[in-house]
VOGU-3710 file (C-alpha; in Angstrom, 3 decimals, decimal comma):
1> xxxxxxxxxx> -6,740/27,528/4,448  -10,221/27,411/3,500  -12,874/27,825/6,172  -16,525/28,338/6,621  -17,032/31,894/4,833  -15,766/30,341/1,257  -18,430/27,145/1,484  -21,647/28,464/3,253  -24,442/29,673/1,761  -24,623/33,240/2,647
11> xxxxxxxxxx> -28,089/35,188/3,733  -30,103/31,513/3,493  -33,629/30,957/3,430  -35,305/31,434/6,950  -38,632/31,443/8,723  -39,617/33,416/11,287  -40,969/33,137/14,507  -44,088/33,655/15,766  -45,074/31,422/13,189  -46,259/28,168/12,960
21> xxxxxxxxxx> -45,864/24,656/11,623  -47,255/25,335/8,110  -45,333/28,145/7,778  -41,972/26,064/7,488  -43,433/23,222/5,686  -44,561/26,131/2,776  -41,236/27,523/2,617  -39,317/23,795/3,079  -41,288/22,592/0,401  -41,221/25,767/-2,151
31> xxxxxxxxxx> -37,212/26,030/-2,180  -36,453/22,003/-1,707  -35,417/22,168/1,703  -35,787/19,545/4,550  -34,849/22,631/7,081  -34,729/26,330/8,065  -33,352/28,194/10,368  -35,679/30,106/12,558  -35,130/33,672/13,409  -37,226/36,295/15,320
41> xxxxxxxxxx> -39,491/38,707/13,155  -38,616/41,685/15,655  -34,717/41,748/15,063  -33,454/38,643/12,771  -31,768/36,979/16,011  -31,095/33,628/15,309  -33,662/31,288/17,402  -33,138/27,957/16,319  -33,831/25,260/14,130  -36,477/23,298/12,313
51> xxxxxxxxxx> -36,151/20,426/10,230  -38,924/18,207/8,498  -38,851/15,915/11,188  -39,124/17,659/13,724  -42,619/19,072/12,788  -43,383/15,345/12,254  -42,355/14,172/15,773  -44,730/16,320/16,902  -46,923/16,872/14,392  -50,297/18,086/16,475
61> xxxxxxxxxx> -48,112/21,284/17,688  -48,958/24,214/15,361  -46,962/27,252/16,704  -43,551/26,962/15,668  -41,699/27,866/18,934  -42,741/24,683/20,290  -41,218/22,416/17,649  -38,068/24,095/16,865  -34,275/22,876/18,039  -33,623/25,772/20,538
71> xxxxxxxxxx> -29,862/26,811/21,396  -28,936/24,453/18,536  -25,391/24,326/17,580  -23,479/26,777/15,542  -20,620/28,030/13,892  -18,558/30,996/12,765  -17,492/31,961/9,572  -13,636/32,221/10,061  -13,621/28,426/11,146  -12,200/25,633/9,272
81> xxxxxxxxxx> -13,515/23,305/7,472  -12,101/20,530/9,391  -13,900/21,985/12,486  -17,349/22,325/10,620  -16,609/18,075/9,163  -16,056/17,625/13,034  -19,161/19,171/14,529  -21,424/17,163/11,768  -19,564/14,105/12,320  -19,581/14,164/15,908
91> xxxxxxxxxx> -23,413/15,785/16,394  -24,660/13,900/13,368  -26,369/16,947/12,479  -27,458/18,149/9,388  -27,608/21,544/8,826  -24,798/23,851/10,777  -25,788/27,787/11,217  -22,995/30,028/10,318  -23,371/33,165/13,492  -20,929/36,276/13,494
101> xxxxxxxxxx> -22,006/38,255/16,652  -25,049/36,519/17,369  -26,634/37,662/13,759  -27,305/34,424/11,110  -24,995/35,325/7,981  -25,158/31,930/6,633  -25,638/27,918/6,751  -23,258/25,082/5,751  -24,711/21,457/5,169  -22,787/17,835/4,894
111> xxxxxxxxxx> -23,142/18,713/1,272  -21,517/21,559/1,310  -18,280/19,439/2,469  -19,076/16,144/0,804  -17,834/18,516/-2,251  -14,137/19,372/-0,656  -13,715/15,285/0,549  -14,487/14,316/-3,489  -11,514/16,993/-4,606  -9,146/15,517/-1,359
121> xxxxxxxxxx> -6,537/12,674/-1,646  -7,175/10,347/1,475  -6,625/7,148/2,115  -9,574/6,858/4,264  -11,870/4,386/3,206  -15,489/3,475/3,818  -15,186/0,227/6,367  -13,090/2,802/8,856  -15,695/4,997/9,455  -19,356/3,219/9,697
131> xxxxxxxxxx> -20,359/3,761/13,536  -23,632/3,108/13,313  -25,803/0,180/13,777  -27,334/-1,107/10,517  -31,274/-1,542/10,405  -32,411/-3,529/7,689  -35,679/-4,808/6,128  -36,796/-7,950/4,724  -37,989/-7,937/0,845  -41,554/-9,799/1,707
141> xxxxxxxxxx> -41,969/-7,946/5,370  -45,138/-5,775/5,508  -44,240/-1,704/4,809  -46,673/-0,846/8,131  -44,033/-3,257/10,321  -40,927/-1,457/7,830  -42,355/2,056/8,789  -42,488/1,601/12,509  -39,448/0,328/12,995  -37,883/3,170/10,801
151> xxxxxxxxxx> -39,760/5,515/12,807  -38,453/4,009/15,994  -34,914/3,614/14,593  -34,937/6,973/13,656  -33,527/5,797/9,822  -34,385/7,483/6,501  -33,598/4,722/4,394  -32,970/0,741/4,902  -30,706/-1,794/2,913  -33,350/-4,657/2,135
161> xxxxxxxxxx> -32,058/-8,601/2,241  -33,967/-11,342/0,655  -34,683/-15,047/2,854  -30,775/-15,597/1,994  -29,254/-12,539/3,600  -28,213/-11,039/0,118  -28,813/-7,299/-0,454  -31,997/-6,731/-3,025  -32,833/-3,167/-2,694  -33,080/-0,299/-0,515
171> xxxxxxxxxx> -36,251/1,704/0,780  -36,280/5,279/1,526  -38,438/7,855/3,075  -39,076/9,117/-0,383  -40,022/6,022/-2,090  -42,547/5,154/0,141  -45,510/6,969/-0,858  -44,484/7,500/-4,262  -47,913/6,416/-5,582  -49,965/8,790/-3,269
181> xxxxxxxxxx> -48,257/12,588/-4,379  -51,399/13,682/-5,797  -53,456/12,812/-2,155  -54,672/16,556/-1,892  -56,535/16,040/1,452  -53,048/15,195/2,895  -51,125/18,523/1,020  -54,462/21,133/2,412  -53,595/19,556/5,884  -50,020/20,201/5,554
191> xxxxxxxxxx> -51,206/23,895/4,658  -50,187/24,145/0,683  -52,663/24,586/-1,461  -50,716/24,654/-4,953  -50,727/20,375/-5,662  -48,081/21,099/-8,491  -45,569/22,603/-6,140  -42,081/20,748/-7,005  -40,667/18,941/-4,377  -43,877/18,798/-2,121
201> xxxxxxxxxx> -43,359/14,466/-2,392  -40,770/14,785/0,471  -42,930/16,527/3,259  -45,889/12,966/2,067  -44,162/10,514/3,436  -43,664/12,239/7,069  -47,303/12,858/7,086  -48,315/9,538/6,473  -46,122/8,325/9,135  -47,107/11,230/11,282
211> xxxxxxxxxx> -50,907/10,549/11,100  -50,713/6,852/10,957  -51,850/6,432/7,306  -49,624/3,676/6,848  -50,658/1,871/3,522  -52,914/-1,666/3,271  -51,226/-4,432/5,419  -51,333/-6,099/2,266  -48,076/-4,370/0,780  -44,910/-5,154/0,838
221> xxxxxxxxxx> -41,025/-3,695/0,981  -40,258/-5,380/-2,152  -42,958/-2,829/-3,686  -41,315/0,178/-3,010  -37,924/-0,512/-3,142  -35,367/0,613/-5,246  -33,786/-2,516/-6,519  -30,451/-3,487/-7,202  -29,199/-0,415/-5,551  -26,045/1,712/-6,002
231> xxxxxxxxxx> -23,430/0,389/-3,305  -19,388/0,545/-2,482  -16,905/-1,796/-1,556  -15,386/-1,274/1,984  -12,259/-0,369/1,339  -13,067/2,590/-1,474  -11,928/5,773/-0,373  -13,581/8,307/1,054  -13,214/10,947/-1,632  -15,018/7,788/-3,952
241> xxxxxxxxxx> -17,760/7,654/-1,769  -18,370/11,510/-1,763  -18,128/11,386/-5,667  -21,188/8,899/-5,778  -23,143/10,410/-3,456  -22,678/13,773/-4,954  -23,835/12,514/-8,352  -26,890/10,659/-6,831  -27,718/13,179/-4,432  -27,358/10,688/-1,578
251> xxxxxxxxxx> -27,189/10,375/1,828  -26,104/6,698/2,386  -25,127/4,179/0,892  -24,761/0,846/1,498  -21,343/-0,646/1,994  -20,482/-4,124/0,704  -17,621/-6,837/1,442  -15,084/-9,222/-0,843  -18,342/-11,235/-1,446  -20,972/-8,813/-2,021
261> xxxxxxxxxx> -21,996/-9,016/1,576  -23,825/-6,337/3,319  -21,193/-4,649/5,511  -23,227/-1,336/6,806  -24,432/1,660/5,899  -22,159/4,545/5,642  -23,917/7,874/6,256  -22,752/11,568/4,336  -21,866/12,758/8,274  -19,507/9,986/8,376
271> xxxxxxxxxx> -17,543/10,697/5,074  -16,714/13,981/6,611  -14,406/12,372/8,898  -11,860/12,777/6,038  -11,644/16,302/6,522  -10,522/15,583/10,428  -8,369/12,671/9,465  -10,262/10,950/12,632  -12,362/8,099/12,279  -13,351/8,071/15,570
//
């Protein structure tokens, strides 16, 4: 049986504490990370977490101490994998530390798993395992009424419907500010200096919506969607679903019925459950 020790990522990118919030946006956004796990300079103990939005829900705290997860959750490295797909499916987390005797020796992520559901034989499909309330967006609504309400809903990414109810697009944290990458007042606030650092565009759109420079009331969802998205039917397996996700580098996608209706969304946390064989 496979477990923890044969997926993680061993010795994984950290930062350390005392440190603060620029510190882990620097190192997020130089190795394409969303989070880190924080550990103390003195002695490497593991002290928590810190994930992009965390340091955007609180976005006027510098030191990091004050915006990390404390006692998050863990794992250890001779579990299964069905009891790592459990924890993220349950906790809705995403990123699991992997702790042997209280020292970090590696991480696991949904990912990580979404790659043993695609090589599994299940009959689990999609429509058995979405448990989570849908928000959507309307096509013409303003983006400064979109972005509050995904702040509020705590969503990365919305299925849009036109005036007929009929899925058009979807919007995502990352398409947002798509036209405003180069905005180097907002990068020398976040602390990097280097404008041509790849993968910087994911910590913009958190500190637009962090600072409340929503864009001009006068555009609209249907500007900054993706159209005609990527979707699945609702009774596709679950192995299916963590094939197209893996090849789109996804996190959700929407789920559809016999007539192209919007079902749900169907998150990478929820695919898991075909590793427990529990959709509940």
């Amino acid at each position: 049986m496979r477990t923890v020790a044969d997926i993680m990522t061993a010795a994984p990118i950290v930062v350390e504490v005392p440190g603060s919030r620029n510190d882990a946006i620097n190192i997020m956004v130089r190795n394409k990370l969303t989070g880190l796990p924080v550990i103390r300079s003195s002695d490497g103990s593991l002290m928590g977490i810190v994930s992009r939005r965390d340091i955007f829900r609180n976005f006027e705290e510098d030191q990091l101490s004050l915006i990390m997860k404390k006692n998050c959750i863990t794992i250890g490295p001779d579990a299964s994998l069905a009891e790592a797909a459990a924890v993220f499916s349950e906790k809705r987390i995403h990123r699991l530390p992997v702790v042997e005797e209280g020292r970090l020796v590696g991480i696991i992520t949904p990912t990580d798993l979404l790659k043993e559901v695609k090589e599994m034989k299940t009959a689990m499909t999609a429509e058995a395992v979405i448990r989570t309330t849908c928000v959507t967006a309307y096509v013409d609504e303003p983006l400064t009424y979109t972005i509050a309400a995904m702040r509020v809903s705590d969503v990365s990414a919305v299925p849009v419907l036109d005036g007929f109810g009929k899925l058009v697009g979807i919007l995502t944290d990352r398409d947002l500010f798509s036209d405003q990458i180069k905005d180097r007042e907002a990068m020398s606030k976040l602390g990097i200096e280097d404008s041509e650092l790849a993968g910087y565009r994911n910590v913009l759109p958190l500190f637009y919506a962090a600072t409340d420079r929503y864009l001009a009331d006068d555009k609209r969802v249907r500007d900054y969607m993706v159209p005609d998205p990527i979707t699945v039917f609702k009774k596709i397996t679950l192995s299916d679903v963590a094939r197209i996700m893996l090849q789109n580098d996804f996190g959700q996608v929407p789920v559809h019925g016999t007539k192209d209706d919007l079902v749900g969304m169907i998150y990478d946390v929820d695919v898991l459950c075909a590793l427990t064989g529990n959709a509940e």
